[in-house]
ROPA-81055 format. One record per residue (C-alpha): residue number from 1; x, y, z; residue in three letters. Coordinates in nm, 2 decimals. Example, Ala and Ser with C-alpha at 12.3 -4.5 7.8 and 13.67 -1.06 7.14 Angstrom:
<recs>
{rec 1 {1.23 -0.45 0.78} "ALA"}
{rec 2 {1.37 -0.11 0.71} "SER"}
</recs>
This chain:
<recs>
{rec 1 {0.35 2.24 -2.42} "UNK"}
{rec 2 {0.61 2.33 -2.70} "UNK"}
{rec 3 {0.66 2.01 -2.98} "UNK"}
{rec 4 {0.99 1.86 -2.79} "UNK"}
{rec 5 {0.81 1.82 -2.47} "UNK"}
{rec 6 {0.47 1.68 -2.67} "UNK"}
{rec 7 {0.73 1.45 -2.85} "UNK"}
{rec 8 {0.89 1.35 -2.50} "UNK"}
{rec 9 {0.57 1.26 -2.34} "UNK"}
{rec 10 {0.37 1.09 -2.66} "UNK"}
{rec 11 {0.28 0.72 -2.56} "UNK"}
{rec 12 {0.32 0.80 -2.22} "UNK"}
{rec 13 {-0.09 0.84 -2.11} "UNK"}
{rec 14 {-0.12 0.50 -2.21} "UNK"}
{rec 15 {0.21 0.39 -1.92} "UNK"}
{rec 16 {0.11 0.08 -1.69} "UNK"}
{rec 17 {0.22 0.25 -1.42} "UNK"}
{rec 18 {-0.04 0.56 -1.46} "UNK"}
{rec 19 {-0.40 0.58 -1.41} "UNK"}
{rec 20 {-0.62 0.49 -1.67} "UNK"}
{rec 21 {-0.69 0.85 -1.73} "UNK"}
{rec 22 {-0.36 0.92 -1.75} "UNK"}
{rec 23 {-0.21 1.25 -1.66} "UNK"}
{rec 24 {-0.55 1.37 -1.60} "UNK"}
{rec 25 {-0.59 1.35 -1.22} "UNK"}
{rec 26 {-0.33 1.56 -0.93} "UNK"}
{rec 27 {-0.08 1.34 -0.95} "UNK"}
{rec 28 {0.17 1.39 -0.66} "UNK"}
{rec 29 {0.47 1.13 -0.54} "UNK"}
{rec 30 {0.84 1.15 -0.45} "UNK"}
{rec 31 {1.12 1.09 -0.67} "UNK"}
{rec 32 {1.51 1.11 -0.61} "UNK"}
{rec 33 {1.67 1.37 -0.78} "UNK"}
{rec 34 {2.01 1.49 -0.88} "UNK"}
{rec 35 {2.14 1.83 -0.83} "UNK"}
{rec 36 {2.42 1.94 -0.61} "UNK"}
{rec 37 {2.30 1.74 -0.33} "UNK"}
{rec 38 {2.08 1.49 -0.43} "UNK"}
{rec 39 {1.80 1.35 -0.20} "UNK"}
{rec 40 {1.47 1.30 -0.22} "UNK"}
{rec 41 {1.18 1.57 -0.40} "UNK"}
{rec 42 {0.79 1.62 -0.38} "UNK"}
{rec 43 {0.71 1.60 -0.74} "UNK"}
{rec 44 {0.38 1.67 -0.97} "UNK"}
{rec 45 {0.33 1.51 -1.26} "UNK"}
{rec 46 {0.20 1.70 -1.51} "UNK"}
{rec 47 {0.16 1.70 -1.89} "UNK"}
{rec 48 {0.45 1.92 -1.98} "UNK"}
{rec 49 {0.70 1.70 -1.76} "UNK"}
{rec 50 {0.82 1.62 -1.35} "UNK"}
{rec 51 {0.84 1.92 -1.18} "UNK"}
{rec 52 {1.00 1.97 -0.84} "UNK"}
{rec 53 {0.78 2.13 -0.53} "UNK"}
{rec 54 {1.07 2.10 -0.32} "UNK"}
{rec 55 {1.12 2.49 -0.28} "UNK"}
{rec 56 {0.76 2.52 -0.19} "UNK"}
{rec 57 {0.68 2.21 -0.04} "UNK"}
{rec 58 {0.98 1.97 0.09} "UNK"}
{rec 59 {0.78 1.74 0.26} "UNK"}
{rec 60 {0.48 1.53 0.15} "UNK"}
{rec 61 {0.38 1.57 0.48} "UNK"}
{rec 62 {0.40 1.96 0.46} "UNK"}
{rec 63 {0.18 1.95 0.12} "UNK"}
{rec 64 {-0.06 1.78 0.26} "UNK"}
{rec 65 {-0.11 1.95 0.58} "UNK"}
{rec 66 {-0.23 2.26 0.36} "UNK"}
{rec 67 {-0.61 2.38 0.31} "UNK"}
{rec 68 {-0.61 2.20 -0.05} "UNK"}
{rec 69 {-0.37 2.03 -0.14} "UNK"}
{rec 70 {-0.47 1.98 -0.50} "UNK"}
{rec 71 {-0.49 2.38 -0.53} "UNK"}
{rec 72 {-0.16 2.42 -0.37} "UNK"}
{rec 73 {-0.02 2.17 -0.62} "UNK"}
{rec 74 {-0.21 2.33 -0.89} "UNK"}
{rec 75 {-0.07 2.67 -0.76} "UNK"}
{rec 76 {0.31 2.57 -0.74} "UNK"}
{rec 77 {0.53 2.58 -1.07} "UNK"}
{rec 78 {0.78 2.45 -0.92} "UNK"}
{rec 79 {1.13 2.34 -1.13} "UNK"}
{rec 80 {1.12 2.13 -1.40} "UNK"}
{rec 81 {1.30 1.81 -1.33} "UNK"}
{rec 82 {1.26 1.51 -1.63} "UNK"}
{rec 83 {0.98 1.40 -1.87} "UNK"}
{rec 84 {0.68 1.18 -1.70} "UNK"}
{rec 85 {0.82 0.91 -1.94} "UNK"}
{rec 86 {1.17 0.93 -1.83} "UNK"}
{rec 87 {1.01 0.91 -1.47} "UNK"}
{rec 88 {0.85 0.65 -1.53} "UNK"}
{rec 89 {1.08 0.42 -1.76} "UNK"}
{rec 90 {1.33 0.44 -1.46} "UNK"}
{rec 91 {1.08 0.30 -1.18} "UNK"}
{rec 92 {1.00 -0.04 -1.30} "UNK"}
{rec 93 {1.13 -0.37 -1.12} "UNK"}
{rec 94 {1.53 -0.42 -1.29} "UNK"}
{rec 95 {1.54 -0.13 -1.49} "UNK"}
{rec 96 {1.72 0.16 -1.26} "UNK"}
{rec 97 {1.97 0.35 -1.37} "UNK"}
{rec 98 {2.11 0.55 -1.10} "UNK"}
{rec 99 {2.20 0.86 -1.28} "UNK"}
{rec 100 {1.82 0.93 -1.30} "UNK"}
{rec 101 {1.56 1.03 -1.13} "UNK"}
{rec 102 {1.30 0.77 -0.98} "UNK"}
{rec 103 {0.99 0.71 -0.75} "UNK"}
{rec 104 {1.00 0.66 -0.41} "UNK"}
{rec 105 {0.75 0.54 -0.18} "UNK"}
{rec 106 {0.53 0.89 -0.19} "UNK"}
{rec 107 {0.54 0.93 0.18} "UNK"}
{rec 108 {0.80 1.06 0.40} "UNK"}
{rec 109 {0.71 1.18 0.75} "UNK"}
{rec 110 {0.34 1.00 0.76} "UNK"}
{rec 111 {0.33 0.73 1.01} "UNK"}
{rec 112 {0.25 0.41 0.81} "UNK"}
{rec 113 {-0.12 0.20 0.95} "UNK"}
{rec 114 {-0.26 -0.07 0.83} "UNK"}
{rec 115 {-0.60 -0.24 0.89} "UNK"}
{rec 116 {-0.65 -0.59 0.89} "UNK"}
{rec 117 {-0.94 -0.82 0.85} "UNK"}
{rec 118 {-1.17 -0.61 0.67} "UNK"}
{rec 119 {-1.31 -0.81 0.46} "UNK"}
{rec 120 {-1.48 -1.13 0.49} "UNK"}
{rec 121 {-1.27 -1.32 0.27} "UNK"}
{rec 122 {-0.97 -1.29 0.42} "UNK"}
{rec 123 {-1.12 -1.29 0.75} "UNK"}
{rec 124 {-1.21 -1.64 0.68} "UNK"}
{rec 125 {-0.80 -1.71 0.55} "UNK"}
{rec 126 {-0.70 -1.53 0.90} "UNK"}
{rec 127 {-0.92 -1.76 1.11} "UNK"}
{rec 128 {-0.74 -2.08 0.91} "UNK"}
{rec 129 {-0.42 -1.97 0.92} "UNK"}
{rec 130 {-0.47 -1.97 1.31} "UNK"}
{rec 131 {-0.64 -2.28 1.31} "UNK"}
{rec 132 {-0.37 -2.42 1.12} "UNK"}
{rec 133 {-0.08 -2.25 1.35} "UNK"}
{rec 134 {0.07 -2.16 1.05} "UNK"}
{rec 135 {0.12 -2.48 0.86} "UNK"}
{rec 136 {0.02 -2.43 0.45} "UNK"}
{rec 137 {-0.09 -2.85 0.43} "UNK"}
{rec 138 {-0.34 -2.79 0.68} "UNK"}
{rec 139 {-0.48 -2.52 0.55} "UNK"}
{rec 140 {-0.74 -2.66 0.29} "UNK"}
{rec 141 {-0.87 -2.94 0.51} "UNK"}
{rec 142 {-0.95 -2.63 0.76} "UNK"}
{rec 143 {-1.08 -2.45 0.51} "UNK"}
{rec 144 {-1.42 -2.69 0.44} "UNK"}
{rec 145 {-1.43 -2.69 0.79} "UNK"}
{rec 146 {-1.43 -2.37 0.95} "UNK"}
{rec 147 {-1.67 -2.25 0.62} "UNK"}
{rec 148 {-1.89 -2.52 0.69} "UNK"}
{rec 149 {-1.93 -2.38 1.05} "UNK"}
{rec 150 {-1.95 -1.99 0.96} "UNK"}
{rec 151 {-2.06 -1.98 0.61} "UNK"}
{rec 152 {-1.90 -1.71 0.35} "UNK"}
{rec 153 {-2.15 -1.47 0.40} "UNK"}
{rec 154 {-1.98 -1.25 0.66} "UNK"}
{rec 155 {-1.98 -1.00 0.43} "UNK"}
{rec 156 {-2.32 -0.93 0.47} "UNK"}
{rec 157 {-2.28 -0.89 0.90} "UNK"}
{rec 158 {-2.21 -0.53 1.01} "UNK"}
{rec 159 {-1.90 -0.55 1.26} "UNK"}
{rec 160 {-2.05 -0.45 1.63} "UNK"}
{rec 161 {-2.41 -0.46 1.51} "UNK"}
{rec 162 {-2.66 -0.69 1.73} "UNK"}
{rec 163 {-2.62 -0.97 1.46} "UNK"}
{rec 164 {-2.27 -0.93 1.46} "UNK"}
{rec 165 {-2.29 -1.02 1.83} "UNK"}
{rec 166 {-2.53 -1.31 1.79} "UNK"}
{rec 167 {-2.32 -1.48 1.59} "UNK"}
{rec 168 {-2.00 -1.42 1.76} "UNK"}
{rec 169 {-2.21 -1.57 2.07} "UNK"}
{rec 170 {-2.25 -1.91 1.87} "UNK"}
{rec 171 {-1.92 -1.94 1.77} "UNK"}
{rec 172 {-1.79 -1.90 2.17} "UNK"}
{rec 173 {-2.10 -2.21 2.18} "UNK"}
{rec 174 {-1.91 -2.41 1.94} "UNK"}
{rec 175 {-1.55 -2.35 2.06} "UNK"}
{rec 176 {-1.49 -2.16 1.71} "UNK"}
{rec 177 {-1.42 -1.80 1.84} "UNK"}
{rec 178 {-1.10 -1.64 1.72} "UNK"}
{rec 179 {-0.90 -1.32 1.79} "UNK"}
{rec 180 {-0.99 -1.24 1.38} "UNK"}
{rec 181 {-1.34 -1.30 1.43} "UNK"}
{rec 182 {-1.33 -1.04 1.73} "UNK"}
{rec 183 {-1.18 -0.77 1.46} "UNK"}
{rec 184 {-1.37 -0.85 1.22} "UNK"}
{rec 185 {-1.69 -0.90 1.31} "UNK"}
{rec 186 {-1.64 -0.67 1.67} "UNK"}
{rec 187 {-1.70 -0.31 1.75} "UNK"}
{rec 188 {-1.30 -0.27 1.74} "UNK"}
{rec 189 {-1.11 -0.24 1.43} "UNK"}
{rec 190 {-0.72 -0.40 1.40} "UNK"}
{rec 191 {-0.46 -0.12 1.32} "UNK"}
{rec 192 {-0.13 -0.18 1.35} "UNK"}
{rec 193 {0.17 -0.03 1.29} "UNK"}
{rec 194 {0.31 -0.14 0.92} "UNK"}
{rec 195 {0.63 -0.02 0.90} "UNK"}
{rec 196 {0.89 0.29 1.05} "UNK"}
{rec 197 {0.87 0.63 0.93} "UNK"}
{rec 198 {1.04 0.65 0.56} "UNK"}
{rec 199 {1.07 0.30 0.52} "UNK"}
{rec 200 {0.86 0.23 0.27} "UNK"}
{rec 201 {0.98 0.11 -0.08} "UNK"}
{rec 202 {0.82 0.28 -0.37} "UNK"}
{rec 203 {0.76 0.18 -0.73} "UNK"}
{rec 204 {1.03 -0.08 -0.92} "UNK"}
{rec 205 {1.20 -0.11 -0.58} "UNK"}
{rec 206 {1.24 -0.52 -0.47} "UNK"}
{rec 207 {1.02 -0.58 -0.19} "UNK"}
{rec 208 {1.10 -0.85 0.07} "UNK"}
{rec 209 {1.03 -1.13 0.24} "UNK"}
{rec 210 {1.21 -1.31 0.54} "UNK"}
{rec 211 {1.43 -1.61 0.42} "UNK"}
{rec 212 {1.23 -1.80 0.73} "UNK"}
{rec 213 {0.89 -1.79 0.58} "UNK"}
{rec 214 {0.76 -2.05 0.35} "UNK"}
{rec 215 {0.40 -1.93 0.31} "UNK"}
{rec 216 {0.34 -1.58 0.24} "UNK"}
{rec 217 {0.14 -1.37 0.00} "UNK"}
{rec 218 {0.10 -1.04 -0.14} "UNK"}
{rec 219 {-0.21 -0.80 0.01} "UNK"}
{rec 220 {-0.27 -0.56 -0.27} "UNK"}
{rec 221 {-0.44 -0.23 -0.08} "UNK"}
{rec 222 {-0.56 0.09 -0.13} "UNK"}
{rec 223 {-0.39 0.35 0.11} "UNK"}
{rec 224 {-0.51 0.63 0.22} "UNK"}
{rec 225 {-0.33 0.96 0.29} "UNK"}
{rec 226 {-0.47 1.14 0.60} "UNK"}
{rec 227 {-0.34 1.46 0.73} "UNK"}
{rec 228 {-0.22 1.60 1.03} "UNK"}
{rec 229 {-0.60 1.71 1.09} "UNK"}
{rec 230 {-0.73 1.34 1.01} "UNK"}
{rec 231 {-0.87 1.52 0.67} "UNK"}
{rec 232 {-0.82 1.27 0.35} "UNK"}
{rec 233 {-0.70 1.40 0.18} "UNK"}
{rec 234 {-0.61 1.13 -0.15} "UNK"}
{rec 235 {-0.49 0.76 -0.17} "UNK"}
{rec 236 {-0.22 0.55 -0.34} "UNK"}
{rec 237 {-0.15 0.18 -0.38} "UNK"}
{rec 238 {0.03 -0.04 -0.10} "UNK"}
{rec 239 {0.17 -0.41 -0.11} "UNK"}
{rec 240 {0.11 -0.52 0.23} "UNK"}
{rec 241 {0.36 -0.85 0.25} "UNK"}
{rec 242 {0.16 -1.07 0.44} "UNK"}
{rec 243 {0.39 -1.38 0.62} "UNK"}
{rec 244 {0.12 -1.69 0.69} "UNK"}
{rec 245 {0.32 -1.92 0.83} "UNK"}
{rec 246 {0.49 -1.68 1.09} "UNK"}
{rec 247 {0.14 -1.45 1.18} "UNK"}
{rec 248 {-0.04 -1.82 1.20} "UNK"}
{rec 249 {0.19 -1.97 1.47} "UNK"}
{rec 250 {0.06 -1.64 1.67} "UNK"}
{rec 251 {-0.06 -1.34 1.62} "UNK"}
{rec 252 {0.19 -1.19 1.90} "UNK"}
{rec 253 {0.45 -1.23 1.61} "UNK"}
{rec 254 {0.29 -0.96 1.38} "UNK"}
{rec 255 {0.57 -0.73 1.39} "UNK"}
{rec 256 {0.78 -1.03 1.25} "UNK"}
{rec 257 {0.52 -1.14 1.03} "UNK"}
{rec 258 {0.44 -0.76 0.88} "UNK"}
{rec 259 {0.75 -0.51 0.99} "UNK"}
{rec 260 {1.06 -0.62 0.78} "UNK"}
{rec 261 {1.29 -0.46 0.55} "UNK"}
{rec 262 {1.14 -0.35 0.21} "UNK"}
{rec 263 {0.81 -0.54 0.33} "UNK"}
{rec 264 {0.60 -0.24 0.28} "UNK"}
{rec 265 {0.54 -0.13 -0.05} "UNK"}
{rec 266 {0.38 0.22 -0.18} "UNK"}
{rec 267 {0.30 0.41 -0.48} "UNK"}
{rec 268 {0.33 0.45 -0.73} "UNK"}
{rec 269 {0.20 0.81 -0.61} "UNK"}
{rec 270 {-0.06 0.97 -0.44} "UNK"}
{rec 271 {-0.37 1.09 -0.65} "UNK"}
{rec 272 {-0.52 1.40 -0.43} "UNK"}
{rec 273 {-0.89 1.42 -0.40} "UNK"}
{rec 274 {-0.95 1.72 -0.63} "UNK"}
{rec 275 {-1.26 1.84 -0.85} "UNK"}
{rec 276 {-1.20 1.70 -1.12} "UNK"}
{rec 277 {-1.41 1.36 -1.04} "UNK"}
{rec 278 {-1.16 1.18 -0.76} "UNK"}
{rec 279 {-1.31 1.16 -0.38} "UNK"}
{rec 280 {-1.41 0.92 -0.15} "UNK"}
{rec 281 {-1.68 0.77 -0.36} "UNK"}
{rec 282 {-1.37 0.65 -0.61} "UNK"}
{rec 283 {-1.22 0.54 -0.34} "UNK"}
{rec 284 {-1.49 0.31 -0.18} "UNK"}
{rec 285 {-1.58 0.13 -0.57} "UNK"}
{rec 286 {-1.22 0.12 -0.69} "UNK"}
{rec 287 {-1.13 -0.24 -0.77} "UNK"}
{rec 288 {-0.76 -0.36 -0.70} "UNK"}
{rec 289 {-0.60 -0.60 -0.96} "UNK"}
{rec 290 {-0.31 -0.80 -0.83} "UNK"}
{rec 291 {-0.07 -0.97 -1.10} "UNK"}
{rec 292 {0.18 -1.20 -0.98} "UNK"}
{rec 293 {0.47 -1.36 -1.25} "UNK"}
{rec 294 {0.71 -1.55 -1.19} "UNK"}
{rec 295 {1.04 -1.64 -1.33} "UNK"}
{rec 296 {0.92 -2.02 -1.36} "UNK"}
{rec 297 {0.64 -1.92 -1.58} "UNK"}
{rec 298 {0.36 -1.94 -1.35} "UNK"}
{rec 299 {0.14 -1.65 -1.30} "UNK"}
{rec 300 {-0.13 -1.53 -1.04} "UNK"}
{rec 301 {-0.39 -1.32 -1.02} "UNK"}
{rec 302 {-0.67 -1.16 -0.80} "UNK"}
{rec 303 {-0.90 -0.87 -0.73} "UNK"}
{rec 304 {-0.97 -0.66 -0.43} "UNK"}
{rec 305 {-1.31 -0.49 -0.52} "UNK"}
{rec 306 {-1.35 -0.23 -0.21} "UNK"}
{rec 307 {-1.72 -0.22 -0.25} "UNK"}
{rec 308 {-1.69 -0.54 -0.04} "UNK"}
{rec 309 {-1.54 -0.41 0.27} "UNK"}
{rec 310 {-1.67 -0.46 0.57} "UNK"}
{rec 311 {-1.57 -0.13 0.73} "UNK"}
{rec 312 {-1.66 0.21 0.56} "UNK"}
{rec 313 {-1.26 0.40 0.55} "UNK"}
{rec 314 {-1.38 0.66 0.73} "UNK"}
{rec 315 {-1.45 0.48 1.01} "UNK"}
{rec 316 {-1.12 0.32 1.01} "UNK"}
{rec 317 {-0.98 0.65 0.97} "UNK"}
{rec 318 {-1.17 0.77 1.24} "UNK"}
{rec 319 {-1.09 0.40 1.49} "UNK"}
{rec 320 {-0.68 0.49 1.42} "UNK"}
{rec 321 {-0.76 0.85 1.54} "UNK"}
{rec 322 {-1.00 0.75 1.86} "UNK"}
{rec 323 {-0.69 0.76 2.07} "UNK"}
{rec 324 {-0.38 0.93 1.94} "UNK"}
{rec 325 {-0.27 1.21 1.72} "UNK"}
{rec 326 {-0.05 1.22 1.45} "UNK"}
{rec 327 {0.09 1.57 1.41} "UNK"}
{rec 328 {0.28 1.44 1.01} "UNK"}
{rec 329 {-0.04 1.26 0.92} "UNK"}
{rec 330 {-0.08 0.85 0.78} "UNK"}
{rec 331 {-0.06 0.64 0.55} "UNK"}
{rec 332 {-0.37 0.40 0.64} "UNK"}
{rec 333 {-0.39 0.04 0.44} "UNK"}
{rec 334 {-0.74 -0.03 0.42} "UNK"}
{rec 335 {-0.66 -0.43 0.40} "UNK"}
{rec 336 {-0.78 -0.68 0.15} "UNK"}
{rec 337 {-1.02 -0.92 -0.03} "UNK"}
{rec 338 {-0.75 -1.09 -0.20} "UNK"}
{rec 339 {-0.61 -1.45 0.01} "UNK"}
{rec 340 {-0.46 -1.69 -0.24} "UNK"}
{rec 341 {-0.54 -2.04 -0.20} "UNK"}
{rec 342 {-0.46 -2.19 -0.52} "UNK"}
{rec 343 {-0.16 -2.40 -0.51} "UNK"}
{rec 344 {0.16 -2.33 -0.64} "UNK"}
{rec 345 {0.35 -2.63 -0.62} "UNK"}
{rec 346 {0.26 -2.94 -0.45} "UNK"}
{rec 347 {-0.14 -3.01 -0.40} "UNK"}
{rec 348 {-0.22 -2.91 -0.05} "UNK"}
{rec 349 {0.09 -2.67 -0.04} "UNK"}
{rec 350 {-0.12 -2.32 -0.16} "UNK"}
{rec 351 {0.02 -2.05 -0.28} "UNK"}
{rec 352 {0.40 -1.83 -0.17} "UNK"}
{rec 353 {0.59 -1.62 -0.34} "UNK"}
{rec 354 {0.87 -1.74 -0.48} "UNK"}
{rec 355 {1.23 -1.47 -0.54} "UNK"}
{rec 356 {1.23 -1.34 -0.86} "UNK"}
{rec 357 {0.81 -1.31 -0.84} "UNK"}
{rec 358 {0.74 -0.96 -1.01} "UNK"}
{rec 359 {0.45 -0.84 -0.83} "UNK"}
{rec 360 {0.19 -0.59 -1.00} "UNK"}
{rec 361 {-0.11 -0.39 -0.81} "UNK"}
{rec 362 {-0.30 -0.18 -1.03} "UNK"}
{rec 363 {-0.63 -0.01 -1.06} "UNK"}
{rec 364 {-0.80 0.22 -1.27} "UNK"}
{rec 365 {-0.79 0.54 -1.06} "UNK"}
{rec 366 {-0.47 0.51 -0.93} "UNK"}
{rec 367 {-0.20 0.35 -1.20} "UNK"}
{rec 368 {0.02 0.06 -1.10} "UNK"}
{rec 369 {0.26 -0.06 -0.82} "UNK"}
{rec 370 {0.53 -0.28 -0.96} "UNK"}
{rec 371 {0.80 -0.46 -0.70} "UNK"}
{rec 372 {1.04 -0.77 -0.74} "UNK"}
{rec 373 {0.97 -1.04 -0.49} "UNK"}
{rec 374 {1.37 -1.08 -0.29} "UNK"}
{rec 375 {1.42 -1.16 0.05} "UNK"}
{rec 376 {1.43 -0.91 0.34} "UNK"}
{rec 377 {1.76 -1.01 0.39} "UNK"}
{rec 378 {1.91 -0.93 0.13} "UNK"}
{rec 379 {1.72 -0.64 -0.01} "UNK"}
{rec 380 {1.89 -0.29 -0.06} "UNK"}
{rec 381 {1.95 -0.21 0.37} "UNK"}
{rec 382 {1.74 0.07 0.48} "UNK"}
{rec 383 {1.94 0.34 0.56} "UNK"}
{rec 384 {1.75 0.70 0.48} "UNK"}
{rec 385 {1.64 0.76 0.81} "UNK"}
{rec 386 {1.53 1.05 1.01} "UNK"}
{rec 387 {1.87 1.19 1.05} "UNK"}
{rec 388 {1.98 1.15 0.69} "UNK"}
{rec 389 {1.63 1.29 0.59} "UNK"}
{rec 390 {1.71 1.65 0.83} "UNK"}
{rec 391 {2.08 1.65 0.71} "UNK"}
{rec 392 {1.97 1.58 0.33} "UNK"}
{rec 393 {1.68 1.90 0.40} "UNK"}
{rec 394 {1.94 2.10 0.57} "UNK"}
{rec 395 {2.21 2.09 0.28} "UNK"}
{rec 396 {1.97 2.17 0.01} "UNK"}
{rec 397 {1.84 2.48 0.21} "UNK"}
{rec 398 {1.48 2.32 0.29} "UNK"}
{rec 399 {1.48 2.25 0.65} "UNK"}
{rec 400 {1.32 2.65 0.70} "UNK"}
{rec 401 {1.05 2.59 0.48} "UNK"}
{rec 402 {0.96 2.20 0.61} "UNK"}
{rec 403 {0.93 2.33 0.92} "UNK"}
</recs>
């Protein structure tokens, strides 16, 4: 690295938005980038700057369908494109200039899963919402009640294991069953479909809500990128906007509840599992901090410490696989521990986001996912679709090679 690029890039290791150990890990996203046809680029970051992989790799997807995708990175020079700190400067919630390049959600052809109730907390915050059918003033008064009945231990209760079934046999005695304490506590995991291919919003992007919903919450995540051969293959950050009040009337309305525009947040990039100290076992001891600030002063925060899941990630990988193939890959949210109940406002009323909220997931391994809370409605339209993606590929001379 010549003086002018070490000059560029001094402060940057220490960024919010990067891991802790800053450029150190394979660091792989997607940014948009500006040449004679601009569209979007599979980028490395790297110490000597934001290089392009484009010519060798135009799709996420197609980088991570190889044998190693940290040695192909590590193999690919691609063309230089900015500074990390330029990069990075230009992804943060209000500060986009459009002349520059930015991140974008770091998947693009990867059907986007999510798994729910996978941990006991939130299994318990499922179970009231239902109870409640969605109402936030009921919420607390449930809360005493339905703990009262089935404890906070849960966590300790292997799903589809003979206790598992004991206890779900007592709750059908009391009347307490749910369709939550099936998935959480049953054989069968809940995947569901989070949102359409390249629809994601990435780092310093707004991410919605629907003007309808007056309890909701964010679900900070870590995702996990899976192959077109169900390898992992690395992981990233995801904000899965969680709607209480319209899931808790019924879980039939999921897709309104979960599949909105700019409700699915990603990024800020995927770190690859490589051999420099980042696998699985990161993955299953990573803890998740969630900031929430809003513009009224009031602030939020929470942890998602994935040593308390109730379902190992490969065996979620491996129940989203059990019957369907996915020739791109997925993204798989590996849900949360995280369910606010503090209240916001009035007593009784809990916690909801609030427009304007600026909503930070970070965690030590991998970096920071900043969004601005708006509503669905109004949020930037989702418009780079399948056929703008194939157009985009095929005027830049990349649709040979992405295929």
């Amino acid at each position: 690295m010549n003086s002018t690029t070490a000059a560029a890039q001094a402060g940057v290791l220490h960024h919010p938005i990067l891991p802790d150990d800053g450029l150190a890990g394979t660091l792989v996203g997607r940014a948009w980038a500006h040449g004679d046809v601009p569209g979007p680029a599979v980028v490395a970051l790297r110490e000597a700057g934001v290089f392009d992989l484009s010519q060798h790799y135009p799709t996420m997807s197609t980088l991570l369908d190889t044998p190693d995708p940290a040695a192909a990175v590590r193999a690919a020079p691609g063309q230089y494109l900015c500074t990390v700190k330029e990069l990075l400067a230009n992804s943060q919630p209000g500060m986009r200039d459009s002349t520059l390049p930015w991140l974008l959600a770091p998947c693009d052809l990867q059907v986007v899963k999510a798994a729910g109730v996978t941990f006991a907390a939130s299994l318990i915050e499922r179970v009231i919402e239902e109870q409640a059918r969605g109402d936030a003033s009921r919420a607390q008064a449930l809360r005493s009640q339905v703990i009262g009945l089935i404890g906070e231990n849960l966590a300790d209760i292997r799903p589809g294991s003979p206790e598992a079934m004991e206890l779900k046999a007592l709750l059908q005695e009391k009347g307490l069953w749910s369709q939550y304490l099936e998935v959480g506590i049953g054989p069968d995991a809940e995947v569901f479909t989070k949102a359409p291919v390249l629809a994601s919003v990435g780092c310093g992007d707004d991410i919605g809500i629907r003007a309808d919903s007056a309890w909701n919450n964010p679900e900070p995540e870590v995702v996990l990128a899976v192959n077109s051969r169900g390898a992992i293959v690395g992981a990233t950050l995801g904000n899965d906007v969680n709607l209480r009040d319209i899931e808790g009337r019924s879980a039939l309305l999921l897709g309104k509840a979960k599949d909105n525009n700019a409700s699915c947040a990603l990024g800020p990039f995927i770190r690859l599992f490589d051999n420099a100290g980042f696998g699985m076992e990161q993955v299953r001891n990573e803890t998740v901090h969630l900031r929430v600030a809003g513009v009224d002063g009031y602030e939020l925060r929470g942890i998602n410490t994935m040593a308390s899941i109730s379902r190992d990630p490969t065996d979620l990988v491996a129940q989203t696989l059990a019957a369907h193939q996915y020739p791109d890959g997925f993204m798989l949210f590996l849900g949360t521990l995280f369910a606010p109940i503090e209240d916001r406002d009035e007593p009784g009323s809990g916690f909801t986001h609030k427009l304007g909220d600026v909503v930070t997931i970070q965690s030590a391994w991998l970096g920071g996912l900043h969004n601005r809370v708006t509503h669905s409605e109004t949020a930037a339209p989702w418009q780079f679709g399948l056929r703008a993606f194939i157009s985009n590929l095929t005027q830049r001379g990349l649709l040979r090679a992405a295929l």
